[in-house]
C-alpha angles and dihedrals in degrees: 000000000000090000084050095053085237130162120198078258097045091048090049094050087048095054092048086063106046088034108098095226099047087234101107127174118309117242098243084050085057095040085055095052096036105033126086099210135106089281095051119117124208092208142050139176120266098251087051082055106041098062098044082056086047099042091049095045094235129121114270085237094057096057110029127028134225097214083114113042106253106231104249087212130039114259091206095059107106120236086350106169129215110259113252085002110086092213127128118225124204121222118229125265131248110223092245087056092041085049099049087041090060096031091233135133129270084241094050081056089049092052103050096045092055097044079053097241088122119043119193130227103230111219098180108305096339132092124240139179136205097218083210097058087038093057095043097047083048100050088046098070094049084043083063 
């Protein structure tokens, strides 16, 4: 961004026009790839990746790597489908979401986690949970 004599705006403004849909990628959405602070991700999805390659003229290889496999869909995109598939998939679910889905404490969370009867799903440095999965590994102990 620096070689290109790029700001977060003017990065923004960049992916809008190479972008084919003239959307782009938001500021806030560079400042979390780029930046270094508490907000910052160390991962994004492939599209994310792919037009800031693509805005700054370098090959997605030489800026990102592939060592953790990108998401190909957001999992914050509400009710977003597989394409050709038909199927919904559910985003995951933030603890305070999870929380307020099964109407429990954030020390009953806590607790599960560490006796090992939840297991969270990692995205970067941030828990998330599958409510499926939640709700299986959670039945199989009172079916014992």
């Amino acid at each position: 961004m620096s070689a290109a004599g790029l700001t977060i705006t003017g990065l923004a403004a960049a992916t809008r026009a190479v972008d084919p849909t003239g959307v782009g990628i938001s500021q806030s959405m560079v400042g979390h790839v780029v930046g270094r602070g508490r907000s910052a991700r160390e991962e994004c999805s492939r599209h994310v990746a792919e037009l800031i390659a693509a805005a700054l003229g370098q090959e997605l290889a030489s800026l990102f790597t592939d060592d953790v496999l990108m998401s190909v869909e957001s999992t914050s995109t509400r009710g977003s489908e597989k394409e050709g598939l038909g199927v919904r998939v559910e985003p995951l679910m933030t603890p305070l979401e999870l929380l307020a889905y099964l109407r429990k404490s954030p020390s009953w969370l806590d607790r599960e986690i560490r006796d090992g009867r939840i297991t969270p799903i990692y995205v970067g440095r941030s828990r998330r949970f599958d409510r499926q999965q939640v709700l299986t590994q959670l039945a199989t102990p009172a079916a014992a």
